[in-house]
C-alpha positions in Angstrom: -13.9 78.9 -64.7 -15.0 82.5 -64.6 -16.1 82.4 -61.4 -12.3 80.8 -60.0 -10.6 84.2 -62.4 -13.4 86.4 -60.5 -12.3 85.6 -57.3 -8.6 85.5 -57.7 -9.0 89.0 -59.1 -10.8 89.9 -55.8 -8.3 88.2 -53.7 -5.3 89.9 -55.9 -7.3 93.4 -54.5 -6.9 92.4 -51.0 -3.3 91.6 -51.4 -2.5 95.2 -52.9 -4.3 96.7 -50.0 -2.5 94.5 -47.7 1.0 95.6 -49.2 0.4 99.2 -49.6 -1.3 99.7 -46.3 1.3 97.4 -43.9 2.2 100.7 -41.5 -1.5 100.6 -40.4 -4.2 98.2 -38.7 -5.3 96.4 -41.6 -8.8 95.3 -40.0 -10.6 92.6 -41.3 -14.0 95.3 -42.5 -11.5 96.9 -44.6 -9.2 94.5 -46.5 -12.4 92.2 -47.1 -14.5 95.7 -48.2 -11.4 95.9 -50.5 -12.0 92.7 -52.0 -15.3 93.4 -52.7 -16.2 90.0 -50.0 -18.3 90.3 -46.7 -15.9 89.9 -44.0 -17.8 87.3 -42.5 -16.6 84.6 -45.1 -13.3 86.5 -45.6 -10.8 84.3 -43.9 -12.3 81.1 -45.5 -12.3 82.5 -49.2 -8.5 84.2 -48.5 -7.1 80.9 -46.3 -8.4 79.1 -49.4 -6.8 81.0 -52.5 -3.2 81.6 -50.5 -2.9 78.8 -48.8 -2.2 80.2 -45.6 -4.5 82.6 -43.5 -4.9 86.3 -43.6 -3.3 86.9 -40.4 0.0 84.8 -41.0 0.2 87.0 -44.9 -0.3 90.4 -43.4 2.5 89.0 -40.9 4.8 88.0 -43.4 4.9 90.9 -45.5 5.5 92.8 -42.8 8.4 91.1 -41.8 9.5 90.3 -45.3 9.6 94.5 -46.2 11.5 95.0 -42.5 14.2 92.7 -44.3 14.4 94.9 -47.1 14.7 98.1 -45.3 17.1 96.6 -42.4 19.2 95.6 -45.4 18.8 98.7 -48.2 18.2 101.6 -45.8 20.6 101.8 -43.4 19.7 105.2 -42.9 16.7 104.2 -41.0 17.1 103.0 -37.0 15.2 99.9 -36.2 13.0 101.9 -34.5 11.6 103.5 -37.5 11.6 100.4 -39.4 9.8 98.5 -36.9 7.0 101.5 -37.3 6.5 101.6 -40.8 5.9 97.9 -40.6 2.7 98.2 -38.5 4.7 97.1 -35.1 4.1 99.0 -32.0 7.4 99.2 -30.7 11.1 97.8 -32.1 11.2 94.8 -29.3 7.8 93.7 -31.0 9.1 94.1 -34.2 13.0 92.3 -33.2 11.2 89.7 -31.5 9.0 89.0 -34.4 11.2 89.1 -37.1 13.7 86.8 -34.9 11.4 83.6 -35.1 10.5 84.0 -38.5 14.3 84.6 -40.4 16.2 82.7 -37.5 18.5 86.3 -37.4 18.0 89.7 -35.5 17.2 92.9 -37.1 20.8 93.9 -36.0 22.5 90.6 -37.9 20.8 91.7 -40.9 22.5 94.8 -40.5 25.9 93.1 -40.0 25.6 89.7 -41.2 29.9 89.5 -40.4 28.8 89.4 -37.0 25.6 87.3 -36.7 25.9 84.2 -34.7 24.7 80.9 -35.8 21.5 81.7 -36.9 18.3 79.3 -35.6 15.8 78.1 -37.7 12.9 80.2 -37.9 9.3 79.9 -39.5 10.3 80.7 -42.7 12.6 77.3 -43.3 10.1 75.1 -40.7 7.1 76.4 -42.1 7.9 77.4 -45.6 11.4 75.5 -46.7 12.8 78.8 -47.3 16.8 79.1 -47.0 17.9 82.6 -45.4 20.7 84.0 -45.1 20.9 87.4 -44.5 24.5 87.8 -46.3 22.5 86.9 -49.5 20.9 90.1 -49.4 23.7 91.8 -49.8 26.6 91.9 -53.1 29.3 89.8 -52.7 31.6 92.6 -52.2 29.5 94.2 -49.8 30.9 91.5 -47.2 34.5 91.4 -48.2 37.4 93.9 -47.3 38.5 93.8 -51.0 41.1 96.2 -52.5 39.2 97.1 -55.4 36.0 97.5 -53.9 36.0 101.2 -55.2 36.5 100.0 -58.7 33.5 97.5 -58.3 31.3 100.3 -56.2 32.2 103.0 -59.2 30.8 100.0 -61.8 28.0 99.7 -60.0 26.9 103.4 -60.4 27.6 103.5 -64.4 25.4 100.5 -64.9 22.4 102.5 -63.8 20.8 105.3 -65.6 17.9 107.4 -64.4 15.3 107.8 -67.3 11.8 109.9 -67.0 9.2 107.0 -68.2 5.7 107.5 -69.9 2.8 105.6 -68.6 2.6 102.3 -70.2 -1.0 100.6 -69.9 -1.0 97.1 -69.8 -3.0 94.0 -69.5 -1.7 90.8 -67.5 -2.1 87.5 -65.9 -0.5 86.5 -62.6 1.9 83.7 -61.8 -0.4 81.1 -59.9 3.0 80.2 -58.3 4.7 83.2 -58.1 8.3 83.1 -59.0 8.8 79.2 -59.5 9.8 78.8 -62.9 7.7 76.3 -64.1 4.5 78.4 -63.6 5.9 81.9 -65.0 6.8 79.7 -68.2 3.1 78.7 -68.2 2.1 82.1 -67.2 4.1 83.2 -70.3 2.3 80.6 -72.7 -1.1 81.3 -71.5 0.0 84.9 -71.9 1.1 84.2 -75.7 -1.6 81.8 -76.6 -4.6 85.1 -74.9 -2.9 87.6 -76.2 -4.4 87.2 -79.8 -7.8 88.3 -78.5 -6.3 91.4 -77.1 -5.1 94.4 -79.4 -1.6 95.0 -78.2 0.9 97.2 -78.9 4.5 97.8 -79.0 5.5 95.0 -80.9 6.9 91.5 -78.7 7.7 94.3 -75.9 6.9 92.4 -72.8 6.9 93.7 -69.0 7.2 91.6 -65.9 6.2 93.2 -62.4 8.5 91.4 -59.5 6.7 92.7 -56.1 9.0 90.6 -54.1 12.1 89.9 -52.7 13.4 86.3 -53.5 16.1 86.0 -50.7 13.1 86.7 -47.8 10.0 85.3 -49.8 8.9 81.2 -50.8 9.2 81.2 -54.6 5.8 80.4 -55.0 4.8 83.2 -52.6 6.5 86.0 -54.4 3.9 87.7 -56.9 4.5 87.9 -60.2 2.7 89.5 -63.2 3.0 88.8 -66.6 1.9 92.1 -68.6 1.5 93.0 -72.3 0.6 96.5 -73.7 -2.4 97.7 -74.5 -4.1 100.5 -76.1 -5.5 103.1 -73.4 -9.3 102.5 -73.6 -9.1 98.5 -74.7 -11.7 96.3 -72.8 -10.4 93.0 -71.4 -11.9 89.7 -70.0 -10.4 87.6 -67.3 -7.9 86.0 -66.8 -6.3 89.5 -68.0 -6.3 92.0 -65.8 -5.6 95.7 -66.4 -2.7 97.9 -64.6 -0.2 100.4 -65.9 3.7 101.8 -65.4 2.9 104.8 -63.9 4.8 108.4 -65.6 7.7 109.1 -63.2 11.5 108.6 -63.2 13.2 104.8 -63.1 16.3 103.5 -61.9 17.2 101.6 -65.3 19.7 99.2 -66.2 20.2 96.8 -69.1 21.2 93.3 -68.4 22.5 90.4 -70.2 22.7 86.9 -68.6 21.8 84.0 -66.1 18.7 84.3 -63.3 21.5 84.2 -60.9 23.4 87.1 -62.5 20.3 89.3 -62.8 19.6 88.7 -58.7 23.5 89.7 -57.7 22.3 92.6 -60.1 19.4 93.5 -58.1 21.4 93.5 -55.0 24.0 96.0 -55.9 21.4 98.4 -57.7 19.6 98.1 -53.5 22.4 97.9 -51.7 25.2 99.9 -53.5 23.2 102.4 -56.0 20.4 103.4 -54.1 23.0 104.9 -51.1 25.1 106.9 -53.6 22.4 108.1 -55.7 20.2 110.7 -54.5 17.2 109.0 -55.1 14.9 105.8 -52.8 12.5 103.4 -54.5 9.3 104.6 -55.0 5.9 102.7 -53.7 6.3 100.5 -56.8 7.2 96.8 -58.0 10.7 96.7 -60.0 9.8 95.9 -63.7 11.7 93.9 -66.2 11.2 95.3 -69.8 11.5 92.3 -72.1 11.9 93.7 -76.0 11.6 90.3 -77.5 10.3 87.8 -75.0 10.5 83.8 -75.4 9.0 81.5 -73.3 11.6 78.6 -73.7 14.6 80.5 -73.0 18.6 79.1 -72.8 18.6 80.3 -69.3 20.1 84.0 -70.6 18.0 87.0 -70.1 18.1 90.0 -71.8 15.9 92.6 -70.3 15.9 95.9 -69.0 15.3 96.6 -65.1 13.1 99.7 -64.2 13.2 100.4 -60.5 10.8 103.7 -60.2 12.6 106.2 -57.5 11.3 109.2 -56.0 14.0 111.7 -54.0 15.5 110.7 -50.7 14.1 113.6 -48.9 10.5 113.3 -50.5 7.8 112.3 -47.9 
């Protein structure tokens, strides 16, 4: 048992390579080096732990972050996007992203005018639903008459907070974001946690790296974390990270998984362009004060979305 926690740990190292180096090459000497693997039995050991092979992942994330940043950064031309994803050119990257979401770059832009989408990889291969108007709040696609009113509510439900570093210990979703295995993520978490000396009372952290609307649920990473003391030794399946010092985007919410996704989505698509701040190089957080595995299906939690200035590079 050991030895399976050992090498999803290595594997887990590969992925955040993967994700934080997608402008770039990613060639097979480095990703497996950053596993700690010999790249000779690399694709076997990765193909076998994700269920799909290293080329096809460092694909889709590439796509999957083009999604986000066609739909959260219209400041950006395709062009640019299509660069910062690792593509050579934007007719690459268009081509690309057409068979796998069944829409162009350009009807992500402006779903209003997309025409009826095709089915790409992502439904045939993964039974993923897109739509590229679910990226976006509901008011984002409709000439309303109070869409000031909504756009000013949207900016007061967002406050920008310096943040300490947090360290913390977690356990990853074997299944990402389907809800049966973050509830067992959770209960493993609770029933663990007694060896570990934590802190902070029931605070609990989540760390979403994905986006739900472009990625499979059980794709998506998830990490369940608890706080620990800084210099605290632990044994797998824990693993050890932190929330780095820096400012947040931060806002409280209150209600249904639905509710808190439609809240994501104007914090991206409606903060973030008034504010004078873009997300950092980070995965959002959800701060749970006093966390409960079996739920009602109402959250309470807070969002932290860490931001750097627009302008930074």
């Amino acid at each position: 048992m050991d030895s399976e926690f050992e090498y999803r740990n290595r594997i887990q190292q590969a992925v955040k390579y993967i994700c934080h180096n997608l402008d770039g090459p990613l060639a097979l000497e480095e990703v497996a080096k950053a596993a700690s693997f010999s790249e000779y039995h690399f694709h076997r050991i990765f193909s076998g732990f994700m269920d799909e092979t290293l080329g096809n992942y460092i694909s889709r994330k590439r796509l999957e972050q083009g999604a986000g940043l066609l739909a959260y950064r219209p400041d950006i031309s395709i062009t640019d996007i299509a660069l910062r994803c690792g593509y050579s050119s934007s007719s690459n990257f268009s081509k690309a992203f057409s068979l796998h979401f069944g829409y162009s770059p350009s009807e992500v832009r402006n779903p209003a005018k997309a025409q009826k989408s095709k089915m790409g990889k992502l439904k045939s291969k993964y039974g993923k639903e897109f739509s590229a108007e679910d990226l976006y709040p509901d008011f984002e696609l409709r000439n309303q008459n109070d869409h000031r009113q909504q756009l000013m509510e949207v900016l007061k439900m967002v406050e920008v907070k310096e943040i300490e570093s947090v360290q913390l210990a977690y356990i990853s979703s074997p299944k990402g974001y389907d809800l049966d295995s973050v509830k067992q993520t959770w209960e493993e978490i609770s029933i663990r946690a007694k060896n570990i000396q934590n802190k902070e009372g029931e605070t609990r952290y989540a760390f979403c790296h994905d986006n739900p609307f472009v990625v499979p649920p059980e794709k998506a990473r998830y990490d369940a974390c608890i706080p620990v003391k800084e210099n605290i030794a632990v044994a797998l399946p824990f693993r050890k990270c932190e929330i780095p010092k820096g400012i947040y985007a931060c806002s409280h919410f209150h209600g249904s998984v639905d509710e808190l996704l439609d809240t994501y989505k104007k914090i991206f698509a409606s903060w973030f362009p008034q504010s004078e701040y873009e997300p950092d190089e980070f995965p959002a957080i959800e701060k749970y004060s006093a966390f409960e595995c079996s739920g009602d299906g109402i959250l309470n939690l807070e969002i932290m979305i860490k931001v750097k200035p627009l302008n930074s590079i």
